[in-house]
C-alpha positions in Angstrom: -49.4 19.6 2.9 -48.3 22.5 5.3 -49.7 22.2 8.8 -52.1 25.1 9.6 -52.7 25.7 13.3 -55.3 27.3 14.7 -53.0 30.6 15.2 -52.3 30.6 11.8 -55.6 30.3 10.4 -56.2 33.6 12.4 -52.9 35.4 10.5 -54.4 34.3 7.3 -58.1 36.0 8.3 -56.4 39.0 9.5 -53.7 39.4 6.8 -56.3 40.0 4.3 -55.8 39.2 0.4 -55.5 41.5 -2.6 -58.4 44.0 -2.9 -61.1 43.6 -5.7 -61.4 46.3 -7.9 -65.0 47.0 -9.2 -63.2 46.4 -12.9 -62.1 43.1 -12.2 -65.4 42.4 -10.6 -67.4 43.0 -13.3 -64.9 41.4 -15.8 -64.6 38.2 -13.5 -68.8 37.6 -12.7 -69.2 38.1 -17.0 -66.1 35.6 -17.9 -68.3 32.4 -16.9 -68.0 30.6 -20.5 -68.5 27.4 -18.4 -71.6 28.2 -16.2 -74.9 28.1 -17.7 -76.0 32.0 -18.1 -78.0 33.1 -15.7 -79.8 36.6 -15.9 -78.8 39.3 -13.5 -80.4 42.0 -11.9 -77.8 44.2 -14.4 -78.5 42.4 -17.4 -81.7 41.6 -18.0 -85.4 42.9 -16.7 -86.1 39.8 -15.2 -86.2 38.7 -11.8 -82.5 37.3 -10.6 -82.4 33.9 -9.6 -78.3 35.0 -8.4 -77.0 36.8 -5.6 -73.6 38.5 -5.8 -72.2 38.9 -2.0 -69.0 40.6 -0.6 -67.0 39.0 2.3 -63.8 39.9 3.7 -60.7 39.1 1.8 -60.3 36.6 5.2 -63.2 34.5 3.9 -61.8 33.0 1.0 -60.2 29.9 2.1 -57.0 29.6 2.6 -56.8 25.5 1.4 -59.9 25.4 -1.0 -63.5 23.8 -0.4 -61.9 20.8 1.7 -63.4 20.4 5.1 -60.1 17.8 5.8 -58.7 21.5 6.7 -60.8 24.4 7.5 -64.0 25.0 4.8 -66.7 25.0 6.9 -65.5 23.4 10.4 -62.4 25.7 10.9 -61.5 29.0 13.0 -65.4 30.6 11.2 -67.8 27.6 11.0 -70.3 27.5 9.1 -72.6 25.3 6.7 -69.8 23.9 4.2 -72.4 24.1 0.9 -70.8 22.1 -1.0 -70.6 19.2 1.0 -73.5 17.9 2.7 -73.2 17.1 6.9 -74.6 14.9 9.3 -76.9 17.0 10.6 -77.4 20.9 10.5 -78.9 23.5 13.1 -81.9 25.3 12.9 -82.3 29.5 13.5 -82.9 28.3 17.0 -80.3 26.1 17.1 -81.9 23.0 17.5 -80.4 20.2 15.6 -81.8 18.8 12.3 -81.0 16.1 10.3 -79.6 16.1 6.8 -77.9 13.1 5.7 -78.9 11.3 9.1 -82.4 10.5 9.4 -81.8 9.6 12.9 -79.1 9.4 15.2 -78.6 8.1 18.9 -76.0 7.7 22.0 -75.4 5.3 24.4 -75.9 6.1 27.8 -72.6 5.8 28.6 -71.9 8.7 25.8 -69.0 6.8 24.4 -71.0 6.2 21.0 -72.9 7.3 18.7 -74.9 5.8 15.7 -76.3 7.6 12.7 -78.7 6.1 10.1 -77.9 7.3 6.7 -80.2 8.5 3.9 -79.8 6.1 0.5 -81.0 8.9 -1.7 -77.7 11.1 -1.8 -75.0 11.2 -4.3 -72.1 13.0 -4.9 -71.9 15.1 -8.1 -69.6 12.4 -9.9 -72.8 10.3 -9.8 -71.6 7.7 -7.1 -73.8 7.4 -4.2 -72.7 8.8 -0.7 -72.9 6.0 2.0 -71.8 5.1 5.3 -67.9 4.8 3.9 -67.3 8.1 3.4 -68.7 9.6 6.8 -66.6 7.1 8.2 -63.6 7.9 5.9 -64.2 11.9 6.0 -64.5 12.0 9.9 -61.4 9.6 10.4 -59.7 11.7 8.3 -60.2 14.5 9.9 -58.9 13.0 13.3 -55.7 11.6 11.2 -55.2 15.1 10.0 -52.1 17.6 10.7 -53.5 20.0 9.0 -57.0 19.7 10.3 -58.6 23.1 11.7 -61.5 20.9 12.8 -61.2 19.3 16.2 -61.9 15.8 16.3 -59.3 14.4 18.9 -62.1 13.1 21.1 -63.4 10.3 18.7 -61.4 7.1 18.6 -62.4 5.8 15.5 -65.9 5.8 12.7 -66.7 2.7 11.1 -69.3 1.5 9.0 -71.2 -2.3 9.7 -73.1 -1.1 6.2 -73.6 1.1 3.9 -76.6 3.2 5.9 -74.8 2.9 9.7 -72.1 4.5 10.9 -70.7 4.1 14.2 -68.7 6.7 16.1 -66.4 5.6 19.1 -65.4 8.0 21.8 -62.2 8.6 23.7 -64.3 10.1 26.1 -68.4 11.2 26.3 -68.1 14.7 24.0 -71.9 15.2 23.6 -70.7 18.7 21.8 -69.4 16.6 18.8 -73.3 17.1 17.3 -72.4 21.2 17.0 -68.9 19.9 15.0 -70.6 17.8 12.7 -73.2 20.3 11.9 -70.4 21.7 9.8 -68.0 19.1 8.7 -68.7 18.1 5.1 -68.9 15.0 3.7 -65.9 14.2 1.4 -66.3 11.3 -1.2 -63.7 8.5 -0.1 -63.8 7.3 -4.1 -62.2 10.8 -5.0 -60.4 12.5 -2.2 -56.8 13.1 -2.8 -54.5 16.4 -3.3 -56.1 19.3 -5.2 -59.1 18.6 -3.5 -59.8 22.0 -2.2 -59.9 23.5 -5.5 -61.6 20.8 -7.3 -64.3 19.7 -4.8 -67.2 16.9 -5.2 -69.9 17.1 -3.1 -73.8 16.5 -2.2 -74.4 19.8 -0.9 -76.9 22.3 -2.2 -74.2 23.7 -4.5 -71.7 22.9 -7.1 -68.0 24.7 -7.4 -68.4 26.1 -10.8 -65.8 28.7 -10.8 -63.2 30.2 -8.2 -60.4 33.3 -9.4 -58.3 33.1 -6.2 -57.7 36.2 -4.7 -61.3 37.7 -6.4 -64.1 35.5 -6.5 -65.8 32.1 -5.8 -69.0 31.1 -7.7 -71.5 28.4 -6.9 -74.1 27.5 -9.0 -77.2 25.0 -7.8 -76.6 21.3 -7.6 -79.3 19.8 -10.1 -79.5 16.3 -8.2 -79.3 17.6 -4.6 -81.5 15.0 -2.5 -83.2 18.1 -0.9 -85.4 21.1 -1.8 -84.1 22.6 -4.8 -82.1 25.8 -4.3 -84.3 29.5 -4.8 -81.1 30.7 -5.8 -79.5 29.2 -8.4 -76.1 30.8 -8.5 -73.9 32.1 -5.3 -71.1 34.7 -6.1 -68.6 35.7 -3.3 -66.5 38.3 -3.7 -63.5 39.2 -1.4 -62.6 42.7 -1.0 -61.7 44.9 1.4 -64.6 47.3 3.2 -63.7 50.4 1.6 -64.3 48.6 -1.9 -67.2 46.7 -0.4 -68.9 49.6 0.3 -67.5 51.6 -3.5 -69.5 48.0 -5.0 -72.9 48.6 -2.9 -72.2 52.5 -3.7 -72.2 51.3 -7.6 -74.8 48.7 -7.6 -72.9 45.9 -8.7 -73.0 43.7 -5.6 -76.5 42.7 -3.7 -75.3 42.4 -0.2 -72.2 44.4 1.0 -70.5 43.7 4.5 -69.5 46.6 6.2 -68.6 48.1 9.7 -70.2 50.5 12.3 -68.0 53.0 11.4 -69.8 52.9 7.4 -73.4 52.4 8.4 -74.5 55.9 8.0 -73.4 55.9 4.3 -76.4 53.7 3.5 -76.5 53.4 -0.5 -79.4 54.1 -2.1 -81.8 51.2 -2.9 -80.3 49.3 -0.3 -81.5 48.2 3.2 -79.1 47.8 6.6 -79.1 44.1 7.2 -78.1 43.5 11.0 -77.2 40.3 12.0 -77.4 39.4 15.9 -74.4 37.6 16.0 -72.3 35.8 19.2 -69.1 37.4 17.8 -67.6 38.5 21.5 -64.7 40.7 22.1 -63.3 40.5 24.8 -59.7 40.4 26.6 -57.8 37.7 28.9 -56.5 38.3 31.9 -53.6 36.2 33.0 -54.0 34.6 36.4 -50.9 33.3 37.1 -47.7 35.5 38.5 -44.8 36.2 35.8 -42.2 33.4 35.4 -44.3 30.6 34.4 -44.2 29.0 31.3 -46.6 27.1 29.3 -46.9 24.6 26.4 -49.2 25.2 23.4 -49.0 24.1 19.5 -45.8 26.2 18.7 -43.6 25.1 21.7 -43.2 26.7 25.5 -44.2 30.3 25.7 -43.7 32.5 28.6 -46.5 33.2 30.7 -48.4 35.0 33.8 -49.1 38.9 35.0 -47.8 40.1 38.3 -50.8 42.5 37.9 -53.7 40.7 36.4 -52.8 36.9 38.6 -54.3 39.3 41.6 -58.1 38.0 41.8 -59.1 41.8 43.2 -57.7 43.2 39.9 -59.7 41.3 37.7 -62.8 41.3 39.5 -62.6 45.3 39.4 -61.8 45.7 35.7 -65.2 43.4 35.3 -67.0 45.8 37.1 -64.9 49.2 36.3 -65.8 48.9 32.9 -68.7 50.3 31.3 -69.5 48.5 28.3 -72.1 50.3 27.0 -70.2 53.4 26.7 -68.0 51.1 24.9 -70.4 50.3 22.4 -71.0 53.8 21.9 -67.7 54.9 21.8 -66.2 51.9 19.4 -69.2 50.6 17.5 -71.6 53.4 17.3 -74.2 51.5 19.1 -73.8 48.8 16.6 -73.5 45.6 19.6 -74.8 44.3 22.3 -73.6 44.3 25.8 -71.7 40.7 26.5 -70.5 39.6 30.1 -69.7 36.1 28.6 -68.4 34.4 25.3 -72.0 33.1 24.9 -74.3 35.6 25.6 -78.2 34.6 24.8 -77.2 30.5 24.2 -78.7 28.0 26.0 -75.9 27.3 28.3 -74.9 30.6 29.1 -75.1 31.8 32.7 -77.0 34.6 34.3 -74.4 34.9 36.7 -72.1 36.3 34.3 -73.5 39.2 33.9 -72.2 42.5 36.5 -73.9 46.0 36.3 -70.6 48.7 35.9 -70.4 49.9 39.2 -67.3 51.9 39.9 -67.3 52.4 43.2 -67.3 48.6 44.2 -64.2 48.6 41.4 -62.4 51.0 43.5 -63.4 49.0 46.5 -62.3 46.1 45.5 -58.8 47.7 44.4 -58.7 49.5 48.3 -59.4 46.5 50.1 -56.9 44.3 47.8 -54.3 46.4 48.9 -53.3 48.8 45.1 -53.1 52.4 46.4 -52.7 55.2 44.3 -49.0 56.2 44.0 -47.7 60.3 43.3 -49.6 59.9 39.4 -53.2 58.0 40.4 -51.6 54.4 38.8 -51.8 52.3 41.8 -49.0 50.3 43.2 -49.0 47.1 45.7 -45.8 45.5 47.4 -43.5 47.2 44.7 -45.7 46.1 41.8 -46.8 49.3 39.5 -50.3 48.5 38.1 -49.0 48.9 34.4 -48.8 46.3 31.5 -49.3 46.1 27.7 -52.6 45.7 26.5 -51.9 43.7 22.8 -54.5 43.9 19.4 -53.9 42.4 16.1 -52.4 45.9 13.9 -55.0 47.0 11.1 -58.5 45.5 13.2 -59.9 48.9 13.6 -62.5 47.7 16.0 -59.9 45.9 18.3 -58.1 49.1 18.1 -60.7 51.3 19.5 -61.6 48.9 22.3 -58.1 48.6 23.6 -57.9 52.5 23.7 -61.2 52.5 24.7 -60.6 49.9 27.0 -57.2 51.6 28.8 -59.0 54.7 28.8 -61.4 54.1 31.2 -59.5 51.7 33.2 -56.9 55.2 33.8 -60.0 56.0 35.7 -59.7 53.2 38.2 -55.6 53.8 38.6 -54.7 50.9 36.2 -52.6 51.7 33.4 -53.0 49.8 29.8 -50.1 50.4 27.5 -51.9 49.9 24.1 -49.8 47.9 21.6 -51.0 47.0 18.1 -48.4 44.7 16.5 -49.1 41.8 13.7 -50.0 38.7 14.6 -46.3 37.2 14.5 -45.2 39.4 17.2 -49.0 39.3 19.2 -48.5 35.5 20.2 -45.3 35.2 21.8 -47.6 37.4 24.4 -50.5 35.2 24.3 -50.4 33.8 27.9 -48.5 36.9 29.9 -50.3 39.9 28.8 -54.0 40.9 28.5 -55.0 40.5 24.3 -58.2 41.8 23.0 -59.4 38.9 20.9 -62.8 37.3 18.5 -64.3 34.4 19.9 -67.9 33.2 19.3 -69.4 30.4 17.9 -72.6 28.5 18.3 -71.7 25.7 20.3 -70.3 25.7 24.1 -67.4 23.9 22.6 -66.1 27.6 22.4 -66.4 27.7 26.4 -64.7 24.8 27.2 -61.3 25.4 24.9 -61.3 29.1 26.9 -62.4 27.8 29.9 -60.9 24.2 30.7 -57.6 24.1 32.1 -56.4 22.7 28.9 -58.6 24.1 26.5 -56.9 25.1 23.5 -57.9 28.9 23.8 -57.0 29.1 27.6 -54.7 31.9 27.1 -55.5 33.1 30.4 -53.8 30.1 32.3 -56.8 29.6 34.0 -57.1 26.3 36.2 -60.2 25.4 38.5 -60.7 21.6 39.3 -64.6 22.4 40.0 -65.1 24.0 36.6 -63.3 21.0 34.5 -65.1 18.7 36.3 -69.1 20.6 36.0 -67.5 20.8 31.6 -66.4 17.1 31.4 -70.1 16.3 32.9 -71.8 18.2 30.6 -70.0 16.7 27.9 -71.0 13.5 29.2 -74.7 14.1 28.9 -76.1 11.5 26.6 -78.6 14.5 25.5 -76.9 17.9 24.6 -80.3 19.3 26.1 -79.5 17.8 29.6 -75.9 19.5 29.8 -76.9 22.9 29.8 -77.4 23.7 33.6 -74.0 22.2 34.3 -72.2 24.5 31.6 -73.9 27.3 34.1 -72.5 25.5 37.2 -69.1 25.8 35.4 -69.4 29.2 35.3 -70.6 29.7 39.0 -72.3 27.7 41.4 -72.7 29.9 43.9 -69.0 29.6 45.5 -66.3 29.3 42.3 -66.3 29.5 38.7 -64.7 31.6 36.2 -67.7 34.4 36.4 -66.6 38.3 37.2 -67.9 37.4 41.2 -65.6 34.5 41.0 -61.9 33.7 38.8 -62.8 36.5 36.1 -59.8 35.2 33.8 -61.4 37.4 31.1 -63.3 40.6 30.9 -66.0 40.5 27.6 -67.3 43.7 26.4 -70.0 43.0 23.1 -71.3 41.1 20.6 -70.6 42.7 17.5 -73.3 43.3 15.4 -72.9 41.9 11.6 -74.0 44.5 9.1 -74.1 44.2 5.8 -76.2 46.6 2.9 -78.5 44.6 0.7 -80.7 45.5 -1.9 -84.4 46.4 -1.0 -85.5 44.1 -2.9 -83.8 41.1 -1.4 -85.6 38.6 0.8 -82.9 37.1 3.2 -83.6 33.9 4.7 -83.8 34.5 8.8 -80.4 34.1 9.8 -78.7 32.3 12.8 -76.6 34.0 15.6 -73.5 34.3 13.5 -70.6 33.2 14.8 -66.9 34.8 14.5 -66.3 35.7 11.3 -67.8 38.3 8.9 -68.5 36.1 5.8 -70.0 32.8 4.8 -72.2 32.1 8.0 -74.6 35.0 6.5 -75.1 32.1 3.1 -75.7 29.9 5.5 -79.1 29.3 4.2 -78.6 31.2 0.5 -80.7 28.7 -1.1 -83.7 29.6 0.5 -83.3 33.1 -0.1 -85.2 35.3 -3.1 -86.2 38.3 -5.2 -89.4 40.1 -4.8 
């Protein structure tokens, strides 16, 4: 099996897949000779008990149902379906359990023992025990191609068939949001073509999936749980201009779609907006230019002669005005974020800075960048121009990087805006500001960007105080006990990576997710979603119905 890295599980999202015709959509939900019929709201005058939802041709995955690489626990997490977890979080992000029916951790935080339901089984027939947690999460840590970070835990085991034990390299109390999502494989029948031919517990069954077009799920009949509302799950990928043509038609219930097609609200449906923690934001290289650093492809150059100046960050935190932003980019379709986890319980106060252009300008004076002959400003030789880089054909990132060097022109700082493919995006990962997606509902996504060698750290950033306030949170027996220390991390009054302090990055919103869905839909209450505009809004499809 080909290793996917986390970089390239980002090409895939972005590149996109063959767009769905409306034809082919229709023809592909109607040629289900294997799936029990099920009446639609086309078909038949009574209620549905399906749903038919577009996602973005970046939500089909890549390897299949197989949460060894990346369903449900990859680069978008979200509830795997098919699989049953651990645990699962609530709409306020409280943890639940699911196959657990209790779990604890020593005080030391180096393990962790769940007690496991005896009333599951896999859709084979065999019974899901302690083995295959322990064989699905070892797996997972064993795994090249894993998208799913598991590198903290030493080892599972199971003493019995309802115990299984999890040993730490080092206290991770975060591990609870990871195993939220990670699905529970069947040791009994793992193997190659597992993606595609998945056995489960979840609260669905793969009963059809036309790569490239469609996946359907239909209800599992001996799920351990409450039964499903909906019985059958269709997902279609397409692009947004034929997501909106299928909404426009009637032939999908809930559409994705974009700020910039919001106003051309079909008829019959609603505007579903999901709060979400998807951030956008850009990194700001602190180091000079000449260093070098190691990630998963190899060295890559790295550091900013303009951006590795403190007073240069600290002014684009404060020089920008994000609301006008939001505006400008989203038509008002976001939410102001200072931080990549805006609203969460460990997210600072601190982080947030009112736009205030004339401190901006201050800040610029007193750091010594003067305003040469054409208003860019210039210090010791050093022009205050760079590149500013966006993934090619993300038509938000676009219009905040414009957006972005556009008002910064305002403060003498010139942004080159470059929109190139992914390919030619990363060997510029570390030495030039990137607008990039983060967002997901765990701190886990702070510490990668945030701890010196965090796997998202593109911004080189390194602060003893700050790795030591993260590895103590993570050392927190009780995930509730770390969340003043993840504040401290981001300022405690002296240092931290806040815009008063480091400011390695500069985040602008949290995009809203908005989708059209029939008036007659009853959606579930969602969760923040994370990055990702697809199966986090199915998080909880089973509980959703027709009026």
């Amino acid at each position: 099996m080909a290793v996917i890295t986390r970089r390239d599980f980002a090409k895939l999202a972005g590149a996109g897949a063959a767009t769905l015709t409306l034809g082919g959509l229709l023809s592909g939900c109607a040629n289900n000779s294997e799936s029990e019929a099920v009446p639609t709201a086309t078909d038949s005058g009574d209620v549905p008990n399906e749903v038919i939802v577009s996602m973005t041709p970046g939500s089909e995955p890549a390897a299949g149902f197989d949460p060894m690489v990346s369903w449900g626990c990859g680069e978008h997490v979200h509830e795997p379906l098919i699989q049953s977890t651990l645990i699962r979080t609530t709409a306020e992000l409280a943890f639940e359990n699911d196959l657990a029916t209790s779990y604890e951790c020593s005080d030391d935080g180096l393990t962790w023992t769940f007690t496991i339901r005896d009333d599951a089984r896999f859709t084979d027939g065999e019974p899901l025990t302690a083995r295959d947690v322990a064989f699905t999460i070892n797996g997972i840590r064993s795994a090249a191609a894993s998208e799913c970070d598991l590198s903290m835990v030493r080892e599972a085991t199971a003493p019995d068939d309802a115990t299984v034990v999890i040993a730490m390299e080092k206290p991770f109390n975060a591990l609870l949001y990871t195993l939220a999502v990670v699905g529970i494989v069947p040791e009994h029948a793992y193997g190659e073509g597992y993606g595609s031919n998945p056995i489960g517990s979840g609260r669905y069954m793969l009963d059809q999936w036309d790569k490239g077009q469609q996946v359907i799920l239909r209800a599992n009949p001996d799920y351990y749980g409450e039964a499903p509302k909906m019985k059958r799950l269709v997902a279609v990928f397409m692009e947004e201009d034929a997501s909106l043509a299928a909404a426009q038609s009637g032939q999908v219930d809930v559409a994705y779609t974009s700020a910039t097609f919001a106003a051309q609200q079909p008829a019959g449906y609603d505007l579903l907006n999901c709060a979400s923690v998807d951030s956008r934001g850009i990194s700001l290289p602190v180091v000079p230019a000449g260093a070098s650093k190691t990630d998963e492809k190899g060295d890559a150059v790295a550091g900013n002669d303009v951006t590795c100046d403190v007073a240069v960050r600290r002014a684009i935190n404060y020089g920008v005005d994000r609301e006008r932003m939001i505006d400008n980019v989203l038509n008002g379709f976001g939410t102001v974020a200072y931080s990549v986890g805006d609203g969460m319980p460990w997210s600072s106060p601190d982080m947030a800075c009112v736009t205030d252009k004339e401190l901006a300008n201050k800040l610029l004076d007193e750091g010594g960048w003067t305003p040469g002959a054409d208003g860019i400003r210039e210090k010791d030789g050093v022009r205050a121009s760079m590149d500013l880089y966006y993934s090619a054909g993300d038509t938000v990132r676009q219009g905040i990087a414009e957006e972005f060097s556009n008002q910064m022109k305002e403060l003498g700082l010139e942004f080159a805006v470059k929109g190139v493919s992914w390919d030619d995006l990363y060997p510029h990962q570390f030495s030039d500001p990137v607008v990039w997606g983060w967002g997901t509902n765990s701190p886990i996504e702070t510490y990668n960007l945030f701890y010196s060698k965090g796997s998202g750290n593109y911004a080189c950033y390194e602060n003893a105080s700050t790795d030591a306030y993260l590895d103590e949170a993570l050392g927190m027996p009780r995930v509730e006990d770390s969340f003043e220390l993840w504040k401290k991390a981001q300022w405690d009054g002296s240092t931290g990576f806040a815009p008063q302090g480091d400011a390695p990055w500069v985040w602008f919103a949290n995009i809203d997710h908005l989708y059209f869905a029939k008036e007659n839909l009853r959606v579930a209450e969602q969760k923040p979603h994370p990055h990702g505009h697809g199966w986090s809004l199915v998080n909880n499809v089973d509980q959703w119905s027709w009026a």
